[in-house]
FIFI-936290 format. One line per field, with one value per residue (C-alpha): z, y, x. Coordinates in nm, 4 decimals, padded with zeros to 6 digits. Example, Ala and Ser with C-alpha at 12.3 -4.5 7.8 and 13.67 -1.06 7.14 Angstrom:
2
zz = c(00.7800, 00.7140)
yy = c(-00.4500, -00.1060)
xx = c(01.2300, 01.3670)
This chain:
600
zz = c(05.4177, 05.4946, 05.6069, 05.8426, 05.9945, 06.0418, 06.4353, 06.4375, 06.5780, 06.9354, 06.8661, 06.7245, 07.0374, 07.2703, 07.1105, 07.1874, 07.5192, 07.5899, 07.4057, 07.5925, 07.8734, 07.6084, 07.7362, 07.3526, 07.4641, 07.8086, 07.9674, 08.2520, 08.5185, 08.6459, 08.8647, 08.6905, 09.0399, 09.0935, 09.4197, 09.5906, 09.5678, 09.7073, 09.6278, 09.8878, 10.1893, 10.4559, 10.6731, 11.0375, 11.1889, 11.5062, 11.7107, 11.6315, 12.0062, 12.1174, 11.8214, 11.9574, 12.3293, 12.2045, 12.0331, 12.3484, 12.5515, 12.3376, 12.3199, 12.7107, 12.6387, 12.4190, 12.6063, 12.8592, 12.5348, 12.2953, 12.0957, 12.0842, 12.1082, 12.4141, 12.4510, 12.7281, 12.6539, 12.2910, 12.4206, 12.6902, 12.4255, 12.2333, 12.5046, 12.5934, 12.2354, 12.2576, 12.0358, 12.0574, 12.0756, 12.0628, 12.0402, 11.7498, 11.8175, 11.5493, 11.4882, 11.1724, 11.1547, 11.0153, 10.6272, 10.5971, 10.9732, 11.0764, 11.4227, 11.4386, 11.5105, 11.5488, 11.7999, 11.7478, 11.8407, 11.6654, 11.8175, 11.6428, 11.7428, 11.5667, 11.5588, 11.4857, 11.1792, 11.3848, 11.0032, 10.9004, 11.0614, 10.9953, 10.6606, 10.5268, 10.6669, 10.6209, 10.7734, 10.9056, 10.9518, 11.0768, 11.1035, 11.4655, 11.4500, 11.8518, 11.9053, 11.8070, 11.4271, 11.1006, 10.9990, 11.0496, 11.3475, 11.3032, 11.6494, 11.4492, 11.2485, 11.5804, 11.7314, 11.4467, 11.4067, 11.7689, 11.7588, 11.4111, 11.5726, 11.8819, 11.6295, 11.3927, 11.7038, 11.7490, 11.3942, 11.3265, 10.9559, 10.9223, 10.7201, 10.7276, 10.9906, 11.0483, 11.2026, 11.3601, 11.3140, 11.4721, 11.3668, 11.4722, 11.2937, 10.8993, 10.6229, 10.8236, 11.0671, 10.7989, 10.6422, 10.9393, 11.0369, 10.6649, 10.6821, 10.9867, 10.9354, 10.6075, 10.7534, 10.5187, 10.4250, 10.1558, 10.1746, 10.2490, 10.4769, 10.8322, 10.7562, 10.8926, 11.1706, 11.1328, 11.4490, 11.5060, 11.5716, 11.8640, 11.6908, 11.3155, 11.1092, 10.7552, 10.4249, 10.4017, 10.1049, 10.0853, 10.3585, 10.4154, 10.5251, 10.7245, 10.8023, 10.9047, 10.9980, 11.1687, 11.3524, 11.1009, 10.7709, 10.4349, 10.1529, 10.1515, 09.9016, 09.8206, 09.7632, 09.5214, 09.4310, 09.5829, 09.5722, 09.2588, 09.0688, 09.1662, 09.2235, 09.3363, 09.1987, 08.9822, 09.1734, 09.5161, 09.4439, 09.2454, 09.5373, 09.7508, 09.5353, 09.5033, 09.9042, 09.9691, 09.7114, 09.8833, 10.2252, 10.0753, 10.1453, 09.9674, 09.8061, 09.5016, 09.3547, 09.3633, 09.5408, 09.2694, 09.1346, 08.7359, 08.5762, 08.2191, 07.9914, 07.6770, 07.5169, 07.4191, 07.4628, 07.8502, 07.9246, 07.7839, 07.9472, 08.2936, 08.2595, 08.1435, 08.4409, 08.6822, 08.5000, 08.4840, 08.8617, 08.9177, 08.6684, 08.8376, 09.1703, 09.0218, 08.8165, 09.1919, 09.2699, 09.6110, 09.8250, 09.8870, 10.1810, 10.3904, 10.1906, 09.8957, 10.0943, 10.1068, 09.7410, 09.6904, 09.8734, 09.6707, 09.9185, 09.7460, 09.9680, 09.9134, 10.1575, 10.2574, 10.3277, 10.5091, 10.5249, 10.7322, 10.4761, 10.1478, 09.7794, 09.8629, 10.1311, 10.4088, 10.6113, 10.7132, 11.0803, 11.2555, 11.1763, 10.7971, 10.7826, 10.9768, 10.7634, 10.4567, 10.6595, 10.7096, 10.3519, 10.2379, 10.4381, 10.4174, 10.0746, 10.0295, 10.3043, 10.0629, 09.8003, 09.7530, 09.6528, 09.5955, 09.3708, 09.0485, 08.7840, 08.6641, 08.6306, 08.7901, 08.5225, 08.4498, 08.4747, 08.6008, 08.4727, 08.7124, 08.9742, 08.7189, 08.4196, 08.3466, 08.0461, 08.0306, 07.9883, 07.5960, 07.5300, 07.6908, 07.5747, 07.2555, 07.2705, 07.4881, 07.1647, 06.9428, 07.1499, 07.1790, 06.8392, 06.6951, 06.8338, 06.7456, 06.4168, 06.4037, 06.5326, 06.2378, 05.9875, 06.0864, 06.1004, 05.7261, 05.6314, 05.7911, 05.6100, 05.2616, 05.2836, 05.4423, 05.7233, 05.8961, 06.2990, 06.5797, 06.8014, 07.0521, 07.1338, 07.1470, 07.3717, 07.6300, 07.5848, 07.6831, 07.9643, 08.0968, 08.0938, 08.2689, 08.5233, 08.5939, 08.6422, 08.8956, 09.0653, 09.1063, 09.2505, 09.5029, 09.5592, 09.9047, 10.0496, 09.9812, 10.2104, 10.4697, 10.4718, 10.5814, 10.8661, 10.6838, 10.7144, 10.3937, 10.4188, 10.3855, 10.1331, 09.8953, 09.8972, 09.7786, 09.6425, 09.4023, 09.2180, 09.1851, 09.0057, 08.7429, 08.6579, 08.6466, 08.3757, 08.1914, 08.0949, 07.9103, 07.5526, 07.6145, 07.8086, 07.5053, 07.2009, 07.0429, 07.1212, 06.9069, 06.5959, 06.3804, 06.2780, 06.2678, 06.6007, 06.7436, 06.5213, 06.6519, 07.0049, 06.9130, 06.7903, 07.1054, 07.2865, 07.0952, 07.1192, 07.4789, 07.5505, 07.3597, 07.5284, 07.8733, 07.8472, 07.7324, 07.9659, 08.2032, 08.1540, 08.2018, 08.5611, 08.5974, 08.2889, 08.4416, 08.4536, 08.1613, 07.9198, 08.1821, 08.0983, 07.6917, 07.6515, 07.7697, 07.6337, 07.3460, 07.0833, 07.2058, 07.1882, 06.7889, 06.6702, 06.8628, 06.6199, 06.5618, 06.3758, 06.3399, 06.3082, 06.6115, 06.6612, 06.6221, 06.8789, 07.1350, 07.0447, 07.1174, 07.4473, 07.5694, 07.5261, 07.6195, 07.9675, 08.0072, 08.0084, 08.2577, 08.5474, 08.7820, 08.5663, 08.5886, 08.9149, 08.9525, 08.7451, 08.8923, 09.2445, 09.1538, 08.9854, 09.3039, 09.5171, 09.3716, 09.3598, 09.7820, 09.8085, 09.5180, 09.7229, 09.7691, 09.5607, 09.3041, 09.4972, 09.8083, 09.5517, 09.3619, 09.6783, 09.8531, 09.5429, 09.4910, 09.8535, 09.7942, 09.5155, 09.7229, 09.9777, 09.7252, 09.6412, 09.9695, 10.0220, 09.7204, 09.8448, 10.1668, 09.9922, 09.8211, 10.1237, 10.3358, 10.1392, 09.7986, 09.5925, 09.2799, 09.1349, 09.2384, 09.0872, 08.7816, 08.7206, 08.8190, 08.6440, 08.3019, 08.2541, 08.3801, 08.1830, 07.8484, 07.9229, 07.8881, 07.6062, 07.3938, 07.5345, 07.4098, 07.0661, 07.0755, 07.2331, 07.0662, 06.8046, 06.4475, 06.1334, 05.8663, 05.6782, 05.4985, 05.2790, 04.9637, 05.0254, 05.1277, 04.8189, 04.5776, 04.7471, 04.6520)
yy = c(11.3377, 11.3145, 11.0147, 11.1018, 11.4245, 11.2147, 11.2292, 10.9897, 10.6875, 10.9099, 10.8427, 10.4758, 10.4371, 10.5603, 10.3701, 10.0546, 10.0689, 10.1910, 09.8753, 09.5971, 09.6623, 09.4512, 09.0356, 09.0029, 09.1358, 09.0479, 08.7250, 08.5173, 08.5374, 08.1830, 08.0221, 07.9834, 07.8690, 07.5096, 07.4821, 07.7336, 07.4300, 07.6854, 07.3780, 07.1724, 07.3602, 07.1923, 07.4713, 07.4336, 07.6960, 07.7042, 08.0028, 08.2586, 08.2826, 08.3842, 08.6938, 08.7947, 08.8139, 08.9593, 09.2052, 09.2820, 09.3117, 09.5871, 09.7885, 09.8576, 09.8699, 10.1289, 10.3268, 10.3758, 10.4699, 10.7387, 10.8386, 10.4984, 10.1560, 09.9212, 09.7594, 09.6228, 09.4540, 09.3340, 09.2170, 09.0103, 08.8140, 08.7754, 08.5728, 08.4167, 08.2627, 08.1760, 08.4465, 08.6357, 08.9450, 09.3107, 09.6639, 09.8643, 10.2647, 10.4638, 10.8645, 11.0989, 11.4399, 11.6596, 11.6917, 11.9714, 12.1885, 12.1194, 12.2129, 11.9371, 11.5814, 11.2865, 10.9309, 10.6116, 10.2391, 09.9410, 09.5798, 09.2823, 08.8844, 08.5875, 08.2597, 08.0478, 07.7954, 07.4648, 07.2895, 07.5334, 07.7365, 08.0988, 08.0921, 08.1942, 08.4274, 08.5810, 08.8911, 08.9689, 09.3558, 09.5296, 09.9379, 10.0201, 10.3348, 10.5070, 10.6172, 10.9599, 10.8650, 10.9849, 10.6656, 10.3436, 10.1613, 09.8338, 09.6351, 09.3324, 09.3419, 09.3025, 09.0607, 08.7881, 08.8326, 08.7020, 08.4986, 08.3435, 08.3303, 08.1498, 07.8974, 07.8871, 07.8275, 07.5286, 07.3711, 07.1620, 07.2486, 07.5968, 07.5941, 07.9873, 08.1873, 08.4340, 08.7948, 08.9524, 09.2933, 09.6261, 09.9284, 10.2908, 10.5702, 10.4021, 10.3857, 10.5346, 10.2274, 09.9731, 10.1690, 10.2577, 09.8485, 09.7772, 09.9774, 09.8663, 09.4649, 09.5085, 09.7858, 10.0540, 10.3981, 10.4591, 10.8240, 11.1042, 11.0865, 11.1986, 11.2358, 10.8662, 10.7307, 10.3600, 10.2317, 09.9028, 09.5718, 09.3540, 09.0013, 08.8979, 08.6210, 08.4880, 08.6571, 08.8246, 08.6095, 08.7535, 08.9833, 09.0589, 09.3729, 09.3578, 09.5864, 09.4741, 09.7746, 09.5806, 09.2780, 09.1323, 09.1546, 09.2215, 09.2741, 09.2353, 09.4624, 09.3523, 09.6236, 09.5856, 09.9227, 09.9807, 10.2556, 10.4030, 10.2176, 09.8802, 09.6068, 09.2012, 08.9030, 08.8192, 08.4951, 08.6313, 08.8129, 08.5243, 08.3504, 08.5922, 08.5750, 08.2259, 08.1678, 08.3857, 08.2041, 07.8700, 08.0529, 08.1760, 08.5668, 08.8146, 08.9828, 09.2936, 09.4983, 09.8964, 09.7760, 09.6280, 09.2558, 09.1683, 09.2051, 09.0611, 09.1825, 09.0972, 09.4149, 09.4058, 09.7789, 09.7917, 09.5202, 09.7230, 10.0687, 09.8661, 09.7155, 10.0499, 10.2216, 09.9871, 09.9854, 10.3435, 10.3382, 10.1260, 10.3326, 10.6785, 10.5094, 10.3709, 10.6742, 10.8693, 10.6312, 10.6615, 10.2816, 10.2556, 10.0308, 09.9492, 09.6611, 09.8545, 09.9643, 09.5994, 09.5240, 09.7792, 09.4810, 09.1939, 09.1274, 09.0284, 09.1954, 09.3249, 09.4328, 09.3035, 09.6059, 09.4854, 09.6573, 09.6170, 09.6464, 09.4638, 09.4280, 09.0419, 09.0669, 08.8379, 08.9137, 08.6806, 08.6463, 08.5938, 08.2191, 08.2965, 08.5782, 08.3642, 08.0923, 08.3166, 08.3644, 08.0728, 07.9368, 08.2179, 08.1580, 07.7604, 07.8015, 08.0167, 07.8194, 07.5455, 07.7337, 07.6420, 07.9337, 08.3431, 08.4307, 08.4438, 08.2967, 08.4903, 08.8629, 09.1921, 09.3905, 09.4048, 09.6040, 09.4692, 09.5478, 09.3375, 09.0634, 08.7637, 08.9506, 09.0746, 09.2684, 09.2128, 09.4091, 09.2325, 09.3730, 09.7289, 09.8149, 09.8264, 10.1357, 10.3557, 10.2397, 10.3568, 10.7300, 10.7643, 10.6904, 10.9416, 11.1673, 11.0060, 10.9954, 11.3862, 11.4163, 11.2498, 11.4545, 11.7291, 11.6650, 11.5105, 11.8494, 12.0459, 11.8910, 11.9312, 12.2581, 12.3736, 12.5357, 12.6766, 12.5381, 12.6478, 12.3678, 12.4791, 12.7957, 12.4997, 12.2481, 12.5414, 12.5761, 12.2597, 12.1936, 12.5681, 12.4313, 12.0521, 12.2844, 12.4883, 12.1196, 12.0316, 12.3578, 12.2552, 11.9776, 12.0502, 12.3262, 12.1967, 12.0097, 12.3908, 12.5470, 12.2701, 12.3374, 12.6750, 12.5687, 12.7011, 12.6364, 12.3982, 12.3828, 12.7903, 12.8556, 12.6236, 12.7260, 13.0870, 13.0349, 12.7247, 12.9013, 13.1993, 12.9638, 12.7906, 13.1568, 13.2915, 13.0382, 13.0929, 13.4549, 13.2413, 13.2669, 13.7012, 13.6978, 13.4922, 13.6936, 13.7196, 13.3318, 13.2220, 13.3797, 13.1242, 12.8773, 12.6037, 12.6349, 12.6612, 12.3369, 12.1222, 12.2422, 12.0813, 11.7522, 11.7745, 11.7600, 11.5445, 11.2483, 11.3128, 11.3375, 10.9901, 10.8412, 10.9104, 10.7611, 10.4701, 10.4337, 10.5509, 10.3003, 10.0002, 10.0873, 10.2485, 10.2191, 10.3687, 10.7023, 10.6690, 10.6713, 10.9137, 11.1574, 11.0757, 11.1057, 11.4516, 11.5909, 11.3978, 11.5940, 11.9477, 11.8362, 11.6720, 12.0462, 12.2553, 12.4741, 12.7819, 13.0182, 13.3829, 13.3819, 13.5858, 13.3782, 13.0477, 13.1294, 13.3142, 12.9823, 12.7476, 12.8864, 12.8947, 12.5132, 12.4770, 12.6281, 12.4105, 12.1239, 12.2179, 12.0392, 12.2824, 12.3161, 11.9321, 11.9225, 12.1710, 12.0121, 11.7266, 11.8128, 12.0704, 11.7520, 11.6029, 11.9310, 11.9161, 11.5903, 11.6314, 12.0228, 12.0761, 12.2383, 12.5569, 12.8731, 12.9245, 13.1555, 12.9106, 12.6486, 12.7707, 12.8592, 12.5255, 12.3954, 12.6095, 12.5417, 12.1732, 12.1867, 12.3322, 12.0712, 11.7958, 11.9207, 11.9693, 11.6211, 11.5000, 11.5916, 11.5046, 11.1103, 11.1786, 11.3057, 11.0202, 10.7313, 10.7742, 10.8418, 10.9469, 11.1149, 11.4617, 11.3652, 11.2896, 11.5657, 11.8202, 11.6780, 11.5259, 11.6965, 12.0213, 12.1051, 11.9378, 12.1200, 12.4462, 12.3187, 12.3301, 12.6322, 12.8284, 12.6905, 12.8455, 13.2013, 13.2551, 13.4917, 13.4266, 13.5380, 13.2479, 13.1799, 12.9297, 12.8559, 12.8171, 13.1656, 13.2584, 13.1510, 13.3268, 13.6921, 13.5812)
xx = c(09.6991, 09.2991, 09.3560, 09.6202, 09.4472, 09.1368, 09.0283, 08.7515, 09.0203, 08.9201, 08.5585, 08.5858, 08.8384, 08.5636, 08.2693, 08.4968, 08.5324, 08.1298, 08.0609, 08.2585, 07.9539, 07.7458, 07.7127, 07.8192, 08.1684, 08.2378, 08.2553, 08.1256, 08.3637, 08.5133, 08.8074, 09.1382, 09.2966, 09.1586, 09.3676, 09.0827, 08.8193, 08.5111, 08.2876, 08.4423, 08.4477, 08.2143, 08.0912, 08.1302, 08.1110, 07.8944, 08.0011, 07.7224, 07.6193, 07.9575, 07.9505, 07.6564, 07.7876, 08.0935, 07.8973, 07.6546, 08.0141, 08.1454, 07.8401, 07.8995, 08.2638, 08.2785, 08.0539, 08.3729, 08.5827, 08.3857, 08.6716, 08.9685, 08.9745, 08.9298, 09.2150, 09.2235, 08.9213, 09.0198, 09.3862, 09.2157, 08.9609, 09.2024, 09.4287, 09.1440, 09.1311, 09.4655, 09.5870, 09.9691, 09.8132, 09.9697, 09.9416, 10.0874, 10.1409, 10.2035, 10.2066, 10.1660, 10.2745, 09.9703, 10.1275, 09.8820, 09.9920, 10.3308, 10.2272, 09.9632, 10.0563, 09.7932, 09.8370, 09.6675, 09.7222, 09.6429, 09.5190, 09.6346, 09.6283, 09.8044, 09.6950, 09.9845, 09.9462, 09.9717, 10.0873, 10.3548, 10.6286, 10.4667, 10.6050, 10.2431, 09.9630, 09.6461, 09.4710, 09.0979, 09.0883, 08.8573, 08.8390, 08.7541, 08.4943, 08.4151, 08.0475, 08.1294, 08.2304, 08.0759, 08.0736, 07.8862, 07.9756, 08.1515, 08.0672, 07.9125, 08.2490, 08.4692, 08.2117, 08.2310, 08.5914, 08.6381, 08.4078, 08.5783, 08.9115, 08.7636, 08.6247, 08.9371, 09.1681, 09.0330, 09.0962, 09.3914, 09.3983, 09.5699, 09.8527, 09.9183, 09.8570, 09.5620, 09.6267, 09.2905, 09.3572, 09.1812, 09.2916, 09.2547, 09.1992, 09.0754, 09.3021, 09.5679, 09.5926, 09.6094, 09.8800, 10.0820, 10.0546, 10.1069, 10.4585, 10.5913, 10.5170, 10.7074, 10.9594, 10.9211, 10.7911, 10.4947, 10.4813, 10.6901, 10.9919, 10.9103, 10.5295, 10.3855, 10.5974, 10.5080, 10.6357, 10.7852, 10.5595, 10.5977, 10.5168, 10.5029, 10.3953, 10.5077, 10.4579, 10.1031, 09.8703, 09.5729, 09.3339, 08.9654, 08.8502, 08.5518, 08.2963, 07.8932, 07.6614, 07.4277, 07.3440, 07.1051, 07.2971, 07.0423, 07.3125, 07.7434, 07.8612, 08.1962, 08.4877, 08.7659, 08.9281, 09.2678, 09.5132, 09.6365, 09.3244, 09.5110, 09.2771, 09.2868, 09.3398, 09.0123, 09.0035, 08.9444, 08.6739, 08.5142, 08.5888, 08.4195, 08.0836, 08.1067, 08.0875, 07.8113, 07.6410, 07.6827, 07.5686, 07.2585, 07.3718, 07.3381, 07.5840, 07.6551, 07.8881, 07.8361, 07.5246, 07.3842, 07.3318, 07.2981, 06.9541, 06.8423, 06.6689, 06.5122, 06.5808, 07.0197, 06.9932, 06.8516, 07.0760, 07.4241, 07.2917, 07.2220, 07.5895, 07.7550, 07.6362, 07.7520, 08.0509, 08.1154, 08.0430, 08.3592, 08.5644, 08.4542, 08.5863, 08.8963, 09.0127, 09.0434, 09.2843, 09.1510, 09.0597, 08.7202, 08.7853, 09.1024, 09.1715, 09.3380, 09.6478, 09.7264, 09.7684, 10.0384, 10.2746, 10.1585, 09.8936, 09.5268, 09.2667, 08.9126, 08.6219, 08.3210, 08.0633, 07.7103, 07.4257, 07.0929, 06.8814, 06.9161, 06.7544, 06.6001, 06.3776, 06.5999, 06.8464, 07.1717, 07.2611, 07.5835, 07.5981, 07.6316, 07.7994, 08.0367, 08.0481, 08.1181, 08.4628, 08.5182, 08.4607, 08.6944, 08.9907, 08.9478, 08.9645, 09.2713, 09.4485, 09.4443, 09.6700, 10.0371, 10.1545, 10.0438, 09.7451, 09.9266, 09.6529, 09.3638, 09.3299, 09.5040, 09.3827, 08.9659, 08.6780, 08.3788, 08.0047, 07.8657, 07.9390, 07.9231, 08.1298, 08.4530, 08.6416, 09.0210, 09.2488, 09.3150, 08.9842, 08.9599, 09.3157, 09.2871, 09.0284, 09.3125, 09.5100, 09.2803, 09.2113, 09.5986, 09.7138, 09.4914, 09.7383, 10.0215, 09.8809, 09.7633, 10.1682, 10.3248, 10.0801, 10.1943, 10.5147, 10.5052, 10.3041, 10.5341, 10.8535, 10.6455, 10.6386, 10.9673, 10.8460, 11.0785, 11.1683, 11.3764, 11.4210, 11.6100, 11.3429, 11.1488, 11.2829, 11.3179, 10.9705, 10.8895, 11.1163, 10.9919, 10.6438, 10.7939, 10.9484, 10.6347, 10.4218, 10.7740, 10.7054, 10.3369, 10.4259, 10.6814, 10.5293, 10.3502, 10.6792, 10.8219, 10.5385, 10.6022, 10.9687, 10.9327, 10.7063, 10.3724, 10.0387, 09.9950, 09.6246, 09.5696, 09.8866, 09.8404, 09.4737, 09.6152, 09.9168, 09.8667, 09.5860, 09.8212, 10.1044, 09.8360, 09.7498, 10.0291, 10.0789, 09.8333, 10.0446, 10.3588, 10.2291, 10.2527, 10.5477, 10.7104, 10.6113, 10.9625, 11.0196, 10.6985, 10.7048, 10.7465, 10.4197, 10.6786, 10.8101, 10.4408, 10.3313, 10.6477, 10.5280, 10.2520, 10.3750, 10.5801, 10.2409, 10.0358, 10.3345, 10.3366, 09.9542, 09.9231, 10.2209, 10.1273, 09.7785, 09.9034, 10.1050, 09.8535, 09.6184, 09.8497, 09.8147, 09.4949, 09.2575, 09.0040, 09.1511, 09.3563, 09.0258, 08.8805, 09.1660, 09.1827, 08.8031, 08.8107, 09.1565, 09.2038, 08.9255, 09.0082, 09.4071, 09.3419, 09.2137, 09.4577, 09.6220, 09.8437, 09.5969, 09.6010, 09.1670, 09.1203, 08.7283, 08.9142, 09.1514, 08.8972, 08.6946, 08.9823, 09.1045, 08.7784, 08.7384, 09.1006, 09.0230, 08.7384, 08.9805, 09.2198, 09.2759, 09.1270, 08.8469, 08.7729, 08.7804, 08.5654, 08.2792, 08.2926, 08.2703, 07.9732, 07.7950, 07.8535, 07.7658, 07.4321, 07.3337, 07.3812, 07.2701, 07.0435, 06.8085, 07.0255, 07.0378, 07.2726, 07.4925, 07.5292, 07.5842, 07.8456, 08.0426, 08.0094, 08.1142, 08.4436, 08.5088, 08.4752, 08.6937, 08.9861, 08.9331, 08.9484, 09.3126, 09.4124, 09.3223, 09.4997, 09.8430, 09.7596, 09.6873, 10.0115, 10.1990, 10.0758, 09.9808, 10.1989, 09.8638, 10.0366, 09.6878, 09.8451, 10.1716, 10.0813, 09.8625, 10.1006, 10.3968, 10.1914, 09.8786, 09.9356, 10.2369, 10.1232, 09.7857, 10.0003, 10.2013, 09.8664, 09.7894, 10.1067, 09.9936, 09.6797, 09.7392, 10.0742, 10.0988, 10.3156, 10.4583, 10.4443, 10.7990, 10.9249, 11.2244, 11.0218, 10.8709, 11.2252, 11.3879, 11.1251, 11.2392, 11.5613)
């Protein structure tokens, strides 16, 4: 039964997946679709004075517009090209303030695949930002797009077509244009209206997001994560790399490029944290570009990010960057059919490597079945010595505690319904529901006073816990060890006791572990690292208020985009979190038959 109680599969499960960051674990990345044939591609483009009067164009241009798009101007380079070109309105319904509702309008042109019969296509977006933005401007990003299509317009070799693609407002552009060219609905009914969309082309392959800061490019930082931690094709991003390569720019990933060392031990920690950057980006399940609303239709995407100033001491122009495009969409033009070799599942610690998902599952394995384990030794323990269980009480507590995480979760659409401010309620009133909670082991004294009812309660949420991060991590890894490397130690000694220390002692770490709690931490981590120079007491309230906002947010992803991070917390980890929690508050009487039979 030692055996069986043992908890160190967690730790051996954890030390696994730390480890794969080691060169002696991972492998070289490398092209598993020969059809891309990035070695081949003769570079020809030649247009690099037209991006840079494109670019000097909008700079007056957009002085006219501070706060949309030009369209008038775009629509009329792009017929000029020779483009179909269109506009694409679309309209979302604040998900937060019924009351509020926001307009925007997309540009897109098509150049028609003179080799095909718009069967195939590909996409160039770029996220149009007005003067007035928080964010880096993306002129150089709309200049060498037109001046790309200008060049590609001319080529007889397209066999898919290419959409050039401007979109308003970020993210919610590219989903809003996403929804309508594919004529559905991502989020929640009457939320995003999508619009309809003038002119089409054939089934969307593959798409590059791009977005150059400057003029002068020093470093491309290329973007993979997508929505819900999904991520590209291996191959295009390989494909990526290998292009800039050929073009002599330069290029990273999480801004940085691999370094060797001599010692194995600098070499692992400089790979882990590069590849802990990736997994604390993935585990949000929030896109860190506009590319990662595409993959959620099948469509391989990614996005290029430059920056002025970069790591090697030159700086790439227009005609490169340029030719980087071109290389890229020569090379998947010459496909046959989608990106279907290779990788959807990896983690990367740098550019050049790549674990697989037959190497970094295993350690979820090993974290999860050390609660599946713990479950069946109790169980067998539990069966040795007679204890005595009431299943039903039990099943109602469980489903109670399911319908408290349902609550949680519809608990927004139910603010919205009655034409509420979601933003201010939920700030108030979702607190209120998670502590209110926290009161079910009291209010259910006469339910749990058996230790064999608590300790199937508990089986109940160890098989669940270990379940759902497997489970978990077939779609997200990233947040599915995020999730078991926190829970899964505190869950393996949760017990019924009637010590009074080891139950202060247990709640105490069990509250650390909530969800709120989490969140909490982490946003003060990342409250500080911006606004360490306040006091404690401006701190602490920046930090709370960031933490609200953070949730706010999260339904509004979920609302809008179908980011299922707020889903799954509210309707997984919430409830199992107060599963455990009824264990360890509950007061018992221990009984069992053999004790029952000796009064006899």
């Amino acid at each position: 039964m030692g055996l069986l109680t043992d908890p160190s599969g967690d730790q051996r499960g954890i030390i696994w997946f730390a480890s794969l960051a080691s060169p002696l674990f991972n492998a070289s990345t490398y092209f598993s679709e020969n059809a891309l044939l990035p070695g081949l591609v003769k570079s020809t483009f030649k247009e690099d004075r037209f991006a840079l009067q494109y670019f000097q164009e909008l700079q007056d241009e957009t002085q006219k517009h501070e706060s949309s798009i030009p369209y008038s101007w775009l629509l009329a380079k792009f017929r000029q090209i020779g483009l179909d070109s269109y506009t694409h309105d679309f309209t979302l319904h604040s998900p937060l303030n019924p009351n509020d509702t926001y307009y925007g309008k997309n540009v897109y042109g098509i150049l028609r695949a003179p080799r095909a019969s718009s069967t195939e296509a590909l996409v160039l977006s770029v996220p149009y930002r007005p003067p007035k933005s928080i964010y880096p401007s993306t002129l150089p990003s709309i200049a060498i797009q037109l001046a790309f299509a200008k060049f590609a317009a001319k080529e007889k070799y397209w066999a898919k077509d290419i959409i050039f693609l401007i979109t308003d407002h970020e993210q919610l552009g590219i989903q809003a244009w996403l929804e309508a060219y594919h004529g559905v609905t991502c989020g929640n009914e009457g939320t995003l209206n999508h619009g309809t969309l003038k002119g089409r082309a054939g089934a969307i392959q593959a798409a590059i997001n791009l977005e150059l800061h400057s003029v002068k490019i020093g470093q491309i930082d290329i973007k993979i994560e997508g929505l819900n931690g999904q991520l590209p094709n291996l191959d295009l991003f390989n494909l990526a790399g290998k292009i800039c390569i050929k073009e002599g720019v330069f290029h990273t990933f999480k801004g940085k490029t691999p370094k060797y060392f001599r010692d194995p031990y600098k070499e692992w920690l400089y790979s882990f944290k590069n590849m802990l950057n990736m997994v604390s980006t993935q585990a949000t399940g929030v896109p860190n570009g506009n590319h990662g609303l595409f993959l959620r239709f099948g469509i391989q995407a990614l996005t290029l990010e430059g920056f002025e100033q970069g790591k090697a001491g030159s700086r790439s122009g227009f005609l490169s960057i340029g030719r980087v495009i071109e290389g890229i969409f020569r090379s998947i033009n010459n496909l046959l059919e989608r990106f279907h070799q290779s990788f959807f599942f990896y983690i990367l610690p740098s550019h050049d490597r790549y674990i697989s998902i037959g190497l970094y599952m295993p350690a979820v394995c090993m974290i999860a079945a050390a609660l599946i384990i713990k479950a069946c030794a109790k169980w067998c323990k539990m069966q040795e010595n007679h204890t005595e269980i009431r299943y039903i009480k039990v099943v109602i507590q469980f489903i109670v505690m399911h319908c408290i995480g349902a609550t949680v979760m519809v608990f927004p659409e139910l603010v919205k319904a009655l034409n509420s401010d979601v933003s201010s309620t939920v700030s108030y009133g979702l607190p209120s529901v998670l502590v209110g909670s926290l009161l079910i082991p009291f209010l259910l004294k006469s339910v749990n006073h058996s230790e064999g009812s608590l300790n199937l309660l508990c089986i109940f949420g160890l098989l669940e816990l270990g379940t759902a991060l497997i489970c978990l991590s077939m779609n997200n890894i990233s947040l599915g060890i995020f999730c078991g490397t926190i829970s899964v130690p505190f869950a393996l000694i949760a017990e019924p006791t009637k010590n009074r220390i080891f139950k202060i002692v247990q709640a105490l770490f069990w509250c650390l572990i909530h969800p709120l709690s989490i969140l909490f931490f982490v946003v003060s981590i990342n409250t500080f690292l911006m606004f360490h120079q306040e006091n404690i007491t401006e701190f602490v309230f920046r930090a709370l208020d960031a933490t609200k906002q953070a949730v706010i947010y999260s339904i509004a992803d979920s609302m809008i985009y179908g980011n299922w991070l707020y889903t799954v917390v509210s309707t997984i980890f919430i409830p199992n979190w107060l599963c455990f929690w009824n264990v360890i508050c509950s007061d018992f009487k221990r009984h069992n038959v053999n004790v029952a039979k000796k009064n006899n």
